[in-house]
N, C-alpha and C positions, 0 to 999 in steps of 0.2 A: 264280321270280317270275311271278304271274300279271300277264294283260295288262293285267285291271284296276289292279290294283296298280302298275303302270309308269307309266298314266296318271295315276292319282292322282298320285303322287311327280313326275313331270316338269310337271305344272300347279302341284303343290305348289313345286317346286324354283323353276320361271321367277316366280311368284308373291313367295316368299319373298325371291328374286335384286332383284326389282324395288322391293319394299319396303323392302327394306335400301339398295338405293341411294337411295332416295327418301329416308330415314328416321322414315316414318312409327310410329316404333316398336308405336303400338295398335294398328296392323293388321296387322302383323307377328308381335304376341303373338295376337290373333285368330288368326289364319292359323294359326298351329304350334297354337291349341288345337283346331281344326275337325280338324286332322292328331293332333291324340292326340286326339281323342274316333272319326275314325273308326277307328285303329287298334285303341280300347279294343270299339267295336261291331262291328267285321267284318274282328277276327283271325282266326277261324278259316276263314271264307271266305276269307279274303285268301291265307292260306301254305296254303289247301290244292294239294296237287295227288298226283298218282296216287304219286309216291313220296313223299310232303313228309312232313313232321314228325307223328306220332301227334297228336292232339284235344289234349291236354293241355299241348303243349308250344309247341301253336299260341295258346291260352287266355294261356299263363302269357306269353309274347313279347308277346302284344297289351297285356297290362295293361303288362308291364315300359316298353315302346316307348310306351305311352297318357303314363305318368307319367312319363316324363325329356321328353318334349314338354311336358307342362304346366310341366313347373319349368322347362326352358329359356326358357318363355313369361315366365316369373316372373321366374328371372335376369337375363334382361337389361333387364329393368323396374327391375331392383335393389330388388327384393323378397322378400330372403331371409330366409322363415320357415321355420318347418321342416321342412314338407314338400317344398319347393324344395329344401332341403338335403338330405333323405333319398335324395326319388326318383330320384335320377342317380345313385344308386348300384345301382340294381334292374337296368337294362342292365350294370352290370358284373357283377353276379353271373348272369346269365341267360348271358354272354360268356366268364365262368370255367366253368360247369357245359357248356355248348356242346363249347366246348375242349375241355376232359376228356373231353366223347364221343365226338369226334371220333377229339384223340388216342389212345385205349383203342381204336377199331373203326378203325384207319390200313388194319388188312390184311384189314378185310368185307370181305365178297363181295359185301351188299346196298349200293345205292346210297345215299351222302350228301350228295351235292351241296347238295339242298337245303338239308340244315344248314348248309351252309357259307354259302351265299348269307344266312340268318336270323344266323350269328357276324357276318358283316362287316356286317349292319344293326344288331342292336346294338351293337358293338363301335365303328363308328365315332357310334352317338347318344351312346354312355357317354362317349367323348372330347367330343362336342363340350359336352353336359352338364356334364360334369366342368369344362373347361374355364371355365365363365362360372358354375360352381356354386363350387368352391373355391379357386380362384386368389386369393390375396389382393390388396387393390386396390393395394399398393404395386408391382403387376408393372406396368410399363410398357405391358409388349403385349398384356396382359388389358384395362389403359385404353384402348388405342389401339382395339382390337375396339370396348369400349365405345361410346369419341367415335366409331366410326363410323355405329355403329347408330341414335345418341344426337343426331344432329350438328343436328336440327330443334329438339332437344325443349331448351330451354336452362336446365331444371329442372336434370334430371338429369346434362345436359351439364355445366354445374355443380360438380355436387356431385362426379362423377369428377375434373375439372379442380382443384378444391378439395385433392384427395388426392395430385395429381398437383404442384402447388406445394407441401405439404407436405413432402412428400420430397424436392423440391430444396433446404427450405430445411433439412430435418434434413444432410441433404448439405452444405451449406455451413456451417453449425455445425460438423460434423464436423473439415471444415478453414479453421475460424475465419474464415471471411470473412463477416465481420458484415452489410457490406453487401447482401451478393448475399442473403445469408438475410432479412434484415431485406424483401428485394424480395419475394421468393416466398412469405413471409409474410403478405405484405399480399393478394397477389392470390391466396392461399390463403382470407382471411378475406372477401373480396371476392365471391368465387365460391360459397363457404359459406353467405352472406347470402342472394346472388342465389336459392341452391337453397332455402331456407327461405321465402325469400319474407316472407308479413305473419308468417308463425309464427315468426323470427326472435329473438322473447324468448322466448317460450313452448320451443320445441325448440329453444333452443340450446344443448343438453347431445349435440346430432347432431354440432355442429359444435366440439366443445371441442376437438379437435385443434388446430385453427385458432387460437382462442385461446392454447392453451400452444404451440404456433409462434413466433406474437407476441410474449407474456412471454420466452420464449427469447431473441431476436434482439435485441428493445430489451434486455435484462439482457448480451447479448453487449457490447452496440455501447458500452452503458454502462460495463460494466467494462473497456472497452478504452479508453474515456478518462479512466476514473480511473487508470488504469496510467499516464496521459500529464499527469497529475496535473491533468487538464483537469477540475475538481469540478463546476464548473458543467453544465457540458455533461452529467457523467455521471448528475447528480440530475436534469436533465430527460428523461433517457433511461432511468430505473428507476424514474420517478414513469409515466410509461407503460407500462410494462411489468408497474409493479401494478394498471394500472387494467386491464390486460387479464387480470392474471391474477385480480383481485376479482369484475371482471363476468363471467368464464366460468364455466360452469357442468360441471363437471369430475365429473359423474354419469356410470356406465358406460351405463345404462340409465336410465331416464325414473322408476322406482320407486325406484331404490339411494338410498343416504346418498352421501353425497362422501366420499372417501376424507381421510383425517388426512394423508396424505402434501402433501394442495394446503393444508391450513391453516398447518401447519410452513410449506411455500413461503411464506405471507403474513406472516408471523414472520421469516424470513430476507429478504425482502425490503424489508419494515419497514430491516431493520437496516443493508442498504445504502445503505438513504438516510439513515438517520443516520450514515455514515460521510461520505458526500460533505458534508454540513452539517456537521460535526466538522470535517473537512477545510479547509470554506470560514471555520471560527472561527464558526457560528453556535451556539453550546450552549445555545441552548434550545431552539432545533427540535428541534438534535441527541438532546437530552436527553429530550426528548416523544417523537421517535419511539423512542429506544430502550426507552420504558416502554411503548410500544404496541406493540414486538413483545416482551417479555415476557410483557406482557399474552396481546396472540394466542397465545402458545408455551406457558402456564400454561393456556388451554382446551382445548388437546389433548392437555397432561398435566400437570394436577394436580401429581403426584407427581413434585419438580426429580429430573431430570438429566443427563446429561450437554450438550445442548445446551440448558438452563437455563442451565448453567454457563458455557459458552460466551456466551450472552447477560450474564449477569451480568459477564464479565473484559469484553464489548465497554461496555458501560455503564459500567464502574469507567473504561475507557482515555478515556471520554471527561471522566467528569469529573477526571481526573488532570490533561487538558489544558488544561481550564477553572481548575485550579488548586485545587479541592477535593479535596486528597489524603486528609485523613482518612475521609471519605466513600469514594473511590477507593478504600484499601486496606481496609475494611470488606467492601464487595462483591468483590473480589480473594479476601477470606477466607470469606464464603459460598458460593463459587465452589468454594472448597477444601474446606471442608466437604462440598456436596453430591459431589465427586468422591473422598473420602475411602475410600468403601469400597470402588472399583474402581480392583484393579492395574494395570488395562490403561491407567489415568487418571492415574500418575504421572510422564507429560513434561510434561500440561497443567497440573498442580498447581504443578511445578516452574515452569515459565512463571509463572504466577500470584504463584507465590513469586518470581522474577526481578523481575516488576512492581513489587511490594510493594517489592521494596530501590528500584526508581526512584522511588518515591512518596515513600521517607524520605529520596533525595539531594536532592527539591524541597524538603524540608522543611527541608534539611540536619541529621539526625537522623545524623548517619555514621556513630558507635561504633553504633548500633541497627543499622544496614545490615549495617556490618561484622560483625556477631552474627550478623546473618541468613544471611548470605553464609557464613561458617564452620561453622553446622549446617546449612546443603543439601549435601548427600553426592550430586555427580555424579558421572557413568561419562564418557569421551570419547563412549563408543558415542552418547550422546545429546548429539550435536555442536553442534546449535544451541544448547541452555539452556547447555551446558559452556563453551559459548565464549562465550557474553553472562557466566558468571560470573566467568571469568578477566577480562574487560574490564571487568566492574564493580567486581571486588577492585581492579584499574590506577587506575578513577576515585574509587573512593575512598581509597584515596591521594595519588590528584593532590589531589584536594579538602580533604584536609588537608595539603598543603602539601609532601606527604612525597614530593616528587619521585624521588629516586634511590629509593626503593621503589618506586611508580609505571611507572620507566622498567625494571625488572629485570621486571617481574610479565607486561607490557603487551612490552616486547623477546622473552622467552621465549613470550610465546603469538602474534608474528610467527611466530618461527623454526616454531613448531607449525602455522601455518596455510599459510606457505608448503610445509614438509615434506608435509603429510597435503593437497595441494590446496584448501584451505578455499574456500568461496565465497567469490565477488568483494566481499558486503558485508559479508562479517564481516573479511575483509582490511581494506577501506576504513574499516570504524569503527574496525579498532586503528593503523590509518595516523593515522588525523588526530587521536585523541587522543594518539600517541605525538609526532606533530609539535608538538600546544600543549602537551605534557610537556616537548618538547626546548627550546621558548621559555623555559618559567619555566629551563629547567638552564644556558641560556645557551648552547645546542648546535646553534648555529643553522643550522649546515651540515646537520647533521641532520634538523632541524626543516623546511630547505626542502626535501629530497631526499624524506622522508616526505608531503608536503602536495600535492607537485607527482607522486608516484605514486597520491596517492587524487586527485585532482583528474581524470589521467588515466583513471582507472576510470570515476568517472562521468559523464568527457563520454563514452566509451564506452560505459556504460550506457543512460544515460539524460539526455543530449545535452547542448549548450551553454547556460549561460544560468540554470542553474535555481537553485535555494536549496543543492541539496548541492555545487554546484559552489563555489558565493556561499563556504560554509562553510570551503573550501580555501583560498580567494583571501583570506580574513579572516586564518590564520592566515599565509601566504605576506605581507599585509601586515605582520602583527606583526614577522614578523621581518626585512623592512626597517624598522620604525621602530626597532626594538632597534638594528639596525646603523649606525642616523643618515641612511639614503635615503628622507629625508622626504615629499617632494616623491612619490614612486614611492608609499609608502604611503600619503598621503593620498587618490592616485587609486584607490588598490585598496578602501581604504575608504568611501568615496564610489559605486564598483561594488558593493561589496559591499551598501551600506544602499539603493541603487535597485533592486536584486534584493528584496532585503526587502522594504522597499515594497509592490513591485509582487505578490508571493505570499503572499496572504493568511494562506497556512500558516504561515508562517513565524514563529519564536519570538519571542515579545513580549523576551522576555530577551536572544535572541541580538542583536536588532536595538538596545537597551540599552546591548550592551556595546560595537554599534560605536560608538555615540554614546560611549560612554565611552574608548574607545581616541583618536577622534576630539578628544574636550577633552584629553586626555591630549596629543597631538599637536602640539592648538592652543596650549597652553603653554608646551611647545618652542620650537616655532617665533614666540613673541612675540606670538599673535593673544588677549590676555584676550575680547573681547568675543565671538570666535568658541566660546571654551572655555566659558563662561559659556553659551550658549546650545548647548551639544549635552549640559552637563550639566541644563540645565532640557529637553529632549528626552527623556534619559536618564528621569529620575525622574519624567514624568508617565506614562512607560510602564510602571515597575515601580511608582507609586505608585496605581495606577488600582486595587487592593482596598488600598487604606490605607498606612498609612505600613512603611519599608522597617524592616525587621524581622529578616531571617534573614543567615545571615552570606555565602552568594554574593553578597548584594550591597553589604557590607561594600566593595567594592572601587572602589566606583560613591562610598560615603559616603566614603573616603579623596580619593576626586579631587576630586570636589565641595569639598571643605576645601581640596585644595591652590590649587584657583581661586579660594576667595574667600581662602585668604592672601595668594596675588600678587595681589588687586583688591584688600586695605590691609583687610579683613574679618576681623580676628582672632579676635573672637568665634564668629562666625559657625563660621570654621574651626574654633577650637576646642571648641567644643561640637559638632563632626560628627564630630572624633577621637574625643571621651570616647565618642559614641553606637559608633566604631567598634569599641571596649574592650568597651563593654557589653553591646552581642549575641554578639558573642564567647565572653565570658566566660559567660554565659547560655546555649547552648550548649555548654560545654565545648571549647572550639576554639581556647580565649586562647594558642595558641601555633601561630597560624598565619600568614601572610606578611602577611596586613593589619593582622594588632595589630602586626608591626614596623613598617609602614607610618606605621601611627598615632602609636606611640610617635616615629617620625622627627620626624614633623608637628609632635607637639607640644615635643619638643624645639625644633625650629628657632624656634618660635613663642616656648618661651623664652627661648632664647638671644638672638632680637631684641629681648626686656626686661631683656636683662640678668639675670635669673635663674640665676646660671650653673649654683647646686646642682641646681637641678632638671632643666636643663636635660642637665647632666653624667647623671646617672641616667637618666635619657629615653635619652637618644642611646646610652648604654652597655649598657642593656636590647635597642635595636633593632639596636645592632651583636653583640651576640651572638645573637643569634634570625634574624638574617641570615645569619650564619658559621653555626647549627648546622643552617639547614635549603640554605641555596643553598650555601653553602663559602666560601672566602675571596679564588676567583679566580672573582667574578661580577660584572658590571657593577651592579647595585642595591647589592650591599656596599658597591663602588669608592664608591659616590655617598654612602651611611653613612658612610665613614672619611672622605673629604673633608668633610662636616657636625661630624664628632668634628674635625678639623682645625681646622678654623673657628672652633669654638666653644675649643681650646686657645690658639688664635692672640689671641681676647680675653681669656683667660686669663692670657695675658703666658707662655704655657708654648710657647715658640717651637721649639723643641729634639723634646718628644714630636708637636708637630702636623706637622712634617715627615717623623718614623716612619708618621703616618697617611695621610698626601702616598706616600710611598713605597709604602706596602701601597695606596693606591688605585693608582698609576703600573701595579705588578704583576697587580692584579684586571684597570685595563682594557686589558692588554696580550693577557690570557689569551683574549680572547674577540672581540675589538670591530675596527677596521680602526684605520688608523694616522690618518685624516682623519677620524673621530669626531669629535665636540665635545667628550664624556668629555674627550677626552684636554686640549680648549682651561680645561676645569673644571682639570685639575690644573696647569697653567700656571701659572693668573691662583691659583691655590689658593698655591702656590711664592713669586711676586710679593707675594701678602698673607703670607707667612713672611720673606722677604728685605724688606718696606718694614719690618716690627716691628722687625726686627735694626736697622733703618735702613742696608740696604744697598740705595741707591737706584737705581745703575744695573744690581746683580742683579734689583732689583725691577724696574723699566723692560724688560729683555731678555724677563722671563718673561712680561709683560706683553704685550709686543708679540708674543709667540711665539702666545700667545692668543687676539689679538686678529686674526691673520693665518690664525687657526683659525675662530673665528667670521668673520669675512668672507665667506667660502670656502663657509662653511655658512650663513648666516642671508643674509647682506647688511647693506651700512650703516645701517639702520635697526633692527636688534636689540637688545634694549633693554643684552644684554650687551657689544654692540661701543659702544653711548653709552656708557656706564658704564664700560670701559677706556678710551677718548679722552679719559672726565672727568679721570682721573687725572694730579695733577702731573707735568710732567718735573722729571726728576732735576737 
């Protein structure tokens, strides 16, 4: 190294040393370009000396050295064009070719030193070159070099720091911490801004990273509170996150097209926020945005498919909720159509098809389900569809009435999902349907051991308080009020319709039937005016698209009659029986547990006119169609053969009404506790057989056995304990 050369470089060095602490970056690039320009004009003076390098190689060093200075100059301006990017690569091959010569003449005789001094000048420009030339900016220590150099200039300071939050927030994405992302997000797009400066709309395709950072974090934070079924929260937290992701400009380069991939994004994004508005029960936002991201999803391709399709079953699932089923499985079957020709598409078709049977249990179309259900040819392999269709074979059979089929279909796909580990919510959906199976069987031990095991799942799930829990504690009601612990289930019922309430999601129908379990109840227990108004509760909620119509709620029209018979509304009542016959029958369903119902009703209805022919035909229709779908040891039977009782007892047929006293005494022995009320009905039932006989103090004892029944259970104010006090003594 000549002496000139030493001085340069050590002026050069203290120079560059002092500009970089300072960080004046422009004079710093100045500085290293005056050092490659004078490298490039007085290389060959510079490396001469009596042994140095041949002319040629002193030439080619000066250019190589000239041009990794100027790009270094450029790099850390963060001006990488391409000759910035070339030239720091010219010292590494002047560094390789060195090498080679060295290594190859290890054992000359003539002197090399000077090569060597000229490898470790390029050799270390090539690193430091290289270094600030292709390091990607996600290297931390490549940023830190940066922000050192950078620490004046708050442009560019910036825009490293921009890239440097970016990556902690892909970081915390990574491990779901919404939060921490959703931070470095912001102060990613913040920094971004800052570095664009007024050209902030114009070049903000510099800064689209920032932007999809954003979209990422708010779509995190969102969907982590739609998992907490928090909807509200999560549509304001995805309606941000498409405004981030609509105003970025998601160009690689200043000239490209946008890539199809960020349009699709805006089409699935679309459709999240139609789910949180599904969610909240608003269907027509819902419904608007799901046609605007078809919409978007149709200008990126034309030609449906596969996530066409998938748009199309989210669309169908929403109007299904709103109650437009035929509509619902129309799109369910376009859906399948476009997924037709690809094999790879047959678990979503199948889904598709699983939907379609839930759209005809709304309808209550169930022999069509059940069709459906029998030509889908599943595998276990495909355990999700396999196991919603096992459970749907279960529900519909519950739904016709066909219990002990129900309880065998729905029992064996337990034992299957306990054996094979099933997930926790396909357990839980055949828990709690098997539990309201075990109610109608009258299996109540059953019934609560099933209700109180999904109940558990999903406070471990997905916590206390919520609707699916609500769901468990509905059916755990049922079957205290089945058992006669009134008082218990009117409180669970009462939790259960404040849950309701309070969660918008929650089924207009579900929330229905507690008001109907509830007038059911209030009857019981002697309250008319209470019963009367949870069945006008009831029927403004299923009547809210028109009058009730389909046979699920057949069961809703049987109570409602039996309130206005005990309010003295004969009419009324019986005209809500015949309506219960006739959808039934309209349907094809006329042999299910509510046209016994009915046919009860209107029995009793005749019997109080004295009709007794018809009334006999009534009640001997409903007491067979009770024996053939419940058996003959169930408590709703027990309650049938005491009405045939009654109705024999006016009959003057004292002798068979006691055969039906006796088969009730056995039905409500089979199932019920021994402090029932059932059992105070067969007492005072006994009593009105032994006053016919005019066996007065037989009649009296049974009476008072009764009457110390009801006590116990009502109190003295029921309208059954007046009505045994009324009675003559003997």
């Amino acid at each position: 190294m000549t002496r000139f050369e030493k001085i340069v470089l050590l002026v050069s060095a203290a120079l560059l040393a002092l500009l970089a602490a300072t960080g004046h970056i422009g004079l710093l690039a100045f500085c290293l370009c005056v050092l490659a320009l004078m490298y490039a004009a007085g290389a060959f003076w510079l490396f001469r000396s009596p042994q140095g390098p041949v002319a040629w190689v002193r030439l080619a060093a000066g250019a190589c050295l000239a041009g990794a200075l100027y790009a270094l100059a450029e790099n850390i301006q963060l001006q990488r064009g391409p000759l910035a990017l070339w030239l720091p690569a010219l010292p590494g091959l002047l560094s390789a070719g060195l090498g080679f010569y060295l290594l190859r003449n290890r054992h000359a005789t003539a002197p090399v030193s000077s090569y060597r001094l000229l490898l470790w000048r390029t050799a270390v420009l090539f690193g430091v070159g290289a270094f600030f030339a292709y390091l990607p900016i996600t290297c931390g220590f490549y940023r830190s070099a940066l922000l050192l150099l950078h620490d004046d200039d708050s442009a560019l300071g910036s825009n490293i720091r921009m890239f440097g939050y970016s990556q902690q927030a892909e970081a915390a994405l990574e491990a779901n911490d919404c939060r921490a992302a959703l931070a470095a997000a912001h102060q990613a797009y913040t920094a971004g801004q800052r570095w664009l400066g007024a050209d902030s709309v114009r070049e903000r395709w510099k800064i689209s990273g920032a932007y999809t950072t954003l979209y990422k974090a708010y779509a995190c934070q969102a969907q982590a509170a739609y998992d907490q079924h928090q909807y509200a929260q999560a549509l304001q937290n995805y309606q941000t996150a498409h405004r981030f992701l609509v105003t970025g400009d998601h160009r690689a380069e200043k000239d490209d097209a946008p890539s199809t991939y960020w349009a699709e994004e805006q089409a699935w994004s679309l459709d999240n926020m139609a789910f949180c508005r599904l969610r909240q029960r608003q269907f027509e936002p819902a419904d608007s945005l799901f046609l605007l991201a078809l919409k978007s999803y149709h200008r990126v391709h034309p030609k449906p498919d596969a996530g066409t399709a998938r748009l199309l079953s989210d669309f169908a699932e929403s109007l299904a909720t709103a109650g437009n089923r035929a509509a619902s499985t129309q799109l369910y079957r376009q859906a399948n159509q476009v997924l037709a020709s690809s094999p790879e598409a047959a678990s979503d078709v199948a889904a598709n098809t699983l939907n379609i049977v839930l759209n005809l249990f709304g309808q209550d179309s169930l022999p069509q389900a059940q069709r459906l259900l029998q030509r889908l040819k599943l595998a276990p392999s495909d355990s999700g569809n396999w196991s919603k269709a096992r459970l749907y074979e279960g529900v519909c059979f519950h739904k016709q009435s066909l219990y002990r089929q129900a309880d065998g279909v729905l029992s064996a796909h337990l034992r299957y999902l306990d054996e094979n580990r099933g997930s926790w919510s396909r357990r839980v959906a055949c828990q709690l349907l098997l539990a309201k199976n075990c109610v109608a069987l009258a299996q109540y031990p059953r019934a609560r051991a099933y209700a109180t095991a999904a109940q558990g799942l999903f406070r471990q799930h997905r916590g206390s308080g919520t609707s699916d829990e609500a769901r468990c504690l509905d059916v755990l009601a049922a079957v205290n009020h089945a058992q006669g612990h009134y008082q218990t289930a009117a409180q669970q019922y009462e939790q259960v319709l404040a849950v309701y309430r309070r969660e918008s999601s929650s089924s207009v129908a579900a929330t229905a039937n507690v008001h109907q379990a509830l007038a059911d109840l209030s009857v019981t227990l002697g309250d008319v005016p209470a019963a009367q108004q949870h069945v006008r509760a009831a029927m403004a909620l299923l009547e809210e698209d028109g009058a009730l119509r389909y046979p699920s709620q057949t069961a809703l029209l049987n109570t409602a009659a039996y309130v206005n018979a005990v309010s003295g509304q004969a009419a009324a009542a019986r005209a809500q029986y015949r309506q219960v016959l006739a959808i039934n029958r309209r349907f094809g369903q006329d042999r299910s547990l509510t046209t016994a119902g009915a046919w009860n009703g209107l029995g009793l209805l005749a019997t109080e006119q004295r009709r007794f022919a018809q009334a006999d035909s009534l009640l001997a229709a409903s007491v067979a169609l009770h024996e053939a779908l419940l058996g003959e040891r169930h408590p709703s039977t027990a309650t049938v053969y005491l009405n045939y009782a009654a109705l024999r007892v006016q009959q003057a047929q004292a002798a068979e009404a006691e055969t039906w006293i006796e088969r009730a005494q056995r039905a409500a022995e089979a199932s019920l506790p021994t402090d029932h009320d059932l059992f105070g009905d067969v007492a005072a039932a006994r009593g009105g057989v032994a006053e016919a006989r005019g066996k007065g103090p037989a009649a009296q004892a049974f009476y008072q056995q009764a009457l110390a029944i009801y006590s116990r259970k009502f109190g003295a104010s029921h309208w059954k304990v007046r009505q045994l006090r009324s009675k003559p003594a003997s």
